[in-house]
Backbone as a ProteinNet text record, in pm:
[ID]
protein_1_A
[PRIMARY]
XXXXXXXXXXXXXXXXXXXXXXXXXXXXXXXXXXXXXXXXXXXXXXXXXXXXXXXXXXXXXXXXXXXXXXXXXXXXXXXXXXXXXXXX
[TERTIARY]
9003.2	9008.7	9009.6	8990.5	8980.6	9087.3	9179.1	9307.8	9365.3	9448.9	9497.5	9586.3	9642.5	9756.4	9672.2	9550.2	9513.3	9428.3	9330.3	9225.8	9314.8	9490.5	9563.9	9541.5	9584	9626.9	9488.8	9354.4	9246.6	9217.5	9229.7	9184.1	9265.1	9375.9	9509.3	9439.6	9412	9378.2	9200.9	9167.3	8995.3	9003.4	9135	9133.1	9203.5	9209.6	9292.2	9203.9	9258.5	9217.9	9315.4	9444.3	9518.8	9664	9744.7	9892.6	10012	10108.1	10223.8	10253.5	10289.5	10334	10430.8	10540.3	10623.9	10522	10464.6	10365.3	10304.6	10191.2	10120.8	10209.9	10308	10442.2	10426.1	10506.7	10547.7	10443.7	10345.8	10180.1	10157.3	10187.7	10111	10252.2	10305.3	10454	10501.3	10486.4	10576.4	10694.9	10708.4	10857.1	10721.8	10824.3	10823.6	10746.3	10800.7	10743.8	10631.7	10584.4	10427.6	10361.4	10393.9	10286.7	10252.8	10357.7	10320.4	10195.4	10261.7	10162.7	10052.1	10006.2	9872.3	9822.7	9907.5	9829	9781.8	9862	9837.9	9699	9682.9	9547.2	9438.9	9478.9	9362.2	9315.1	9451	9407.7	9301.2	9336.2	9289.6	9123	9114.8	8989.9	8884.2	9007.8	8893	8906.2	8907.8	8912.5	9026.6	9126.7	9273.6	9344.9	9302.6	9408.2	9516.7	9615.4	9775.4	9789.2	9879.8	9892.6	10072.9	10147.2	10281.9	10304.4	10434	10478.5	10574.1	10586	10750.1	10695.8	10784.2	10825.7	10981.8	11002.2	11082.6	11182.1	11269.7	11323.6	11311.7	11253.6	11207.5	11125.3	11065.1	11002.8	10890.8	10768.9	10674.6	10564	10482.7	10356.6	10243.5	10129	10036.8	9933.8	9880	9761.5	9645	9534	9362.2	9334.4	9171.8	9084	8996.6	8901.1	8818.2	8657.3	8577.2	8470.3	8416.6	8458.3	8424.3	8457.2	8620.5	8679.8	8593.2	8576.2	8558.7	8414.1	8340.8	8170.4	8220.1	8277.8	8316.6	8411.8	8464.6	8524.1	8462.6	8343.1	8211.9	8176.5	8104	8015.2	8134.6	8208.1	8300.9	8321.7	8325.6	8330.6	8179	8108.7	7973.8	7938.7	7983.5	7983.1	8049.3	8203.2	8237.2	8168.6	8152.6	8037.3	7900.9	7838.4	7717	7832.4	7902.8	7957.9	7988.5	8063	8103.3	7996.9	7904.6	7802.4	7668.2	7655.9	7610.4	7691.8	7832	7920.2	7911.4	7868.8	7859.3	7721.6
11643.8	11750.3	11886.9	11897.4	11987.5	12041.9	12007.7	12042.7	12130.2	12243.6	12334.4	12287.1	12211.7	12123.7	11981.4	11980.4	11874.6	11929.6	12054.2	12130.2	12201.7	12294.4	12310.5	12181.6	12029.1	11965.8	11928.2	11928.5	11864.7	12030.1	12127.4	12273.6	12199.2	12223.2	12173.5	12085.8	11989.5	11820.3	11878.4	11958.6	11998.9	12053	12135.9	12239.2	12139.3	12020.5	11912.3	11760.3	11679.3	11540.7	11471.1	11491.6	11480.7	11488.7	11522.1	11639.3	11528	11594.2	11531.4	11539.3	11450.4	11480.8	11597.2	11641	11740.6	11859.7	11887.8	12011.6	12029.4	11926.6	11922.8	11993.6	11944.6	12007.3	12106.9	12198.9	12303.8	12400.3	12349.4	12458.9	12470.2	12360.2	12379.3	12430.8	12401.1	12457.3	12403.8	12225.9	12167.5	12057.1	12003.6	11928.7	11754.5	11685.6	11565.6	11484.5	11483.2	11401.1	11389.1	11536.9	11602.1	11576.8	11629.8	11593.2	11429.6	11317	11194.6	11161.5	11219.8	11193.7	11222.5	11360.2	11384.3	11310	11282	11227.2	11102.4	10992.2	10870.2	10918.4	11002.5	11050.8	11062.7	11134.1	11116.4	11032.3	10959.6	10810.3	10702.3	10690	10610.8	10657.2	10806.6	10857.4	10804.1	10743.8	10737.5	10878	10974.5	11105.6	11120.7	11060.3	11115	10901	10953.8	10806.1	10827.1	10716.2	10804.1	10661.4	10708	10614.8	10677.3	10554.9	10534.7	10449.1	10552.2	10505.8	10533.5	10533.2	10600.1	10715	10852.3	10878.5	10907.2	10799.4	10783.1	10639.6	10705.1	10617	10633.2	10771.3	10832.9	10794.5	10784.2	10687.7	10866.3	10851.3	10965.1	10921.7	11023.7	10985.5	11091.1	11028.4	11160.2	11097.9	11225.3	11255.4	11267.9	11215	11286.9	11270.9	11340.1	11323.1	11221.2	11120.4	11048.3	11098.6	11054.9	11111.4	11128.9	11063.4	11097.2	11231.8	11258.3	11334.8	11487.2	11504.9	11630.2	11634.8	11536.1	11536	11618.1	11587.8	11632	11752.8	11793.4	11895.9	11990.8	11980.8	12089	12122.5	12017.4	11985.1	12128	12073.7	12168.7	12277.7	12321.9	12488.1	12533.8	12482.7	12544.9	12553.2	12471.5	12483.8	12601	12650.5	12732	12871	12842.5	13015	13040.2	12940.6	12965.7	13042.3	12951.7	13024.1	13203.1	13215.1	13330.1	13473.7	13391.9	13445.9	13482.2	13442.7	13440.9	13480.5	13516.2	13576.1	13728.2	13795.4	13957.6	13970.8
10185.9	10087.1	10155.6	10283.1	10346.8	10391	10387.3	10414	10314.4	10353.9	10208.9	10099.3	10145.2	10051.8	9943.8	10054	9946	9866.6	9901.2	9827	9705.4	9736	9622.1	9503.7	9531.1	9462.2	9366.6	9437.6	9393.6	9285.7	9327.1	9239.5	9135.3	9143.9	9004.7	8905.7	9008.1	8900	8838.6	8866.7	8792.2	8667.2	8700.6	8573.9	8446	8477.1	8370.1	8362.6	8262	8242.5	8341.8	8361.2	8480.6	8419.4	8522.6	8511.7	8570.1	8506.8	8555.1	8746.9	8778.4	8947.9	8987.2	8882.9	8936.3	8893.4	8777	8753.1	8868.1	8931.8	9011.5	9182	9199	9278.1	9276.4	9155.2	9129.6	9160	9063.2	9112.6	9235.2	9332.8	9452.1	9564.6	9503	9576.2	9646.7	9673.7	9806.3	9767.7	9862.1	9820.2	9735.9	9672.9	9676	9743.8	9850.3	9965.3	9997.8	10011	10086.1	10002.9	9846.7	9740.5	9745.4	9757.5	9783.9	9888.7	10013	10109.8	10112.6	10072	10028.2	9938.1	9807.8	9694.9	9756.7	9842.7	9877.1	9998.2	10074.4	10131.1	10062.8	9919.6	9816	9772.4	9711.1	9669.4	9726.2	9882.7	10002.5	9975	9993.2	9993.4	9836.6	9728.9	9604.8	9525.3	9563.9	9533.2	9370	9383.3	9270.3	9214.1	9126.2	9062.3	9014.7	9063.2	9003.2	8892.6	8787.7	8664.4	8665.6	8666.1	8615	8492.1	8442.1	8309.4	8264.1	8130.1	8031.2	7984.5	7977.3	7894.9	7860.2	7684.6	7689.2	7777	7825.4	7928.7	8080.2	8094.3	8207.9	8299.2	8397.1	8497	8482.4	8468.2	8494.9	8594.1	8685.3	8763.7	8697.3	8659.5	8628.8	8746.2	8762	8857.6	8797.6	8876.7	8794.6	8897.8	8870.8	8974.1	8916.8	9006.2	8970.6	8941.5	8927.6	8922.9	9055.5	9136.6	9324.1	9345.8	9319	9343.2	9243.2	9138.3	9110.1	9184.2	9188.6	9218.4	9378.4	9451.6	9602.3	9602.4	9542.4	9473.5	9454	9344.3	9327.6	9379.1	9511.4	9597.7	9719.7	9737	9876.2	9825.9	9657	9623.7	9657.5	9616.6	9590.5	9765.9	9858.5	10002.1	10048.5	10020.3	10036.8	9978.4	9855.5	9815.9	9917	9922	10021.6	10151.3	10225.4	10347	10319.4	10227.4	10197.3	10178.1	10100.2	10061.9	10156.5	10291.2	10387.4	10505.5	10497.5	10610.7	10604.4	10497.9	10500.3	10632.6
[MASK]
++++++++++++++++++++++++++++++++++++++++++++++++++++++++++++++++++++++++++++++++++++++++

């Protein structure tokens, strides 16, 4: 989660019950691919569950976070404010 691409994707998936895969893209700004690779890093970690399906006739991926994932999520913001907050 420490990584910027995966901390983008995990911020994204908090502020939701969980998002489409190209939204999740677009917000975080990378190709296809990268968003895969991270997400499958998340996944591995427990952190993000991905759910495939229809809409329509359309092939869709949505993203969430699990309850690991936001609990460690919190846990690494509220880590980062102490740092911040103790660097003046």
């Amino acid at each position: 989660m420490h990584a910027p691409v995966r901390f983008s994707i995990v911020a994204t998936l908090a502020a939701a019950e969980k998002a489409e895969f190209a939204f999740v893209r677009d917000t975080v700004e990378v190709s296809d691919s990268v968003l895969s690779r991270q997400v499958s890093t998340l996944e591995k970690a427990g952190y993000v569950a991905v759910t495939k399906g229809y809409v329509g006739k359309r092939p869709r991926t949505w993203l969430a976070l699990t309850r690991a994932g936001r609990t460690t999520f919190a846990a690494h913001c509220r880590a980062l404010r102490e740092i911040a907050g103790n660097g003046g």
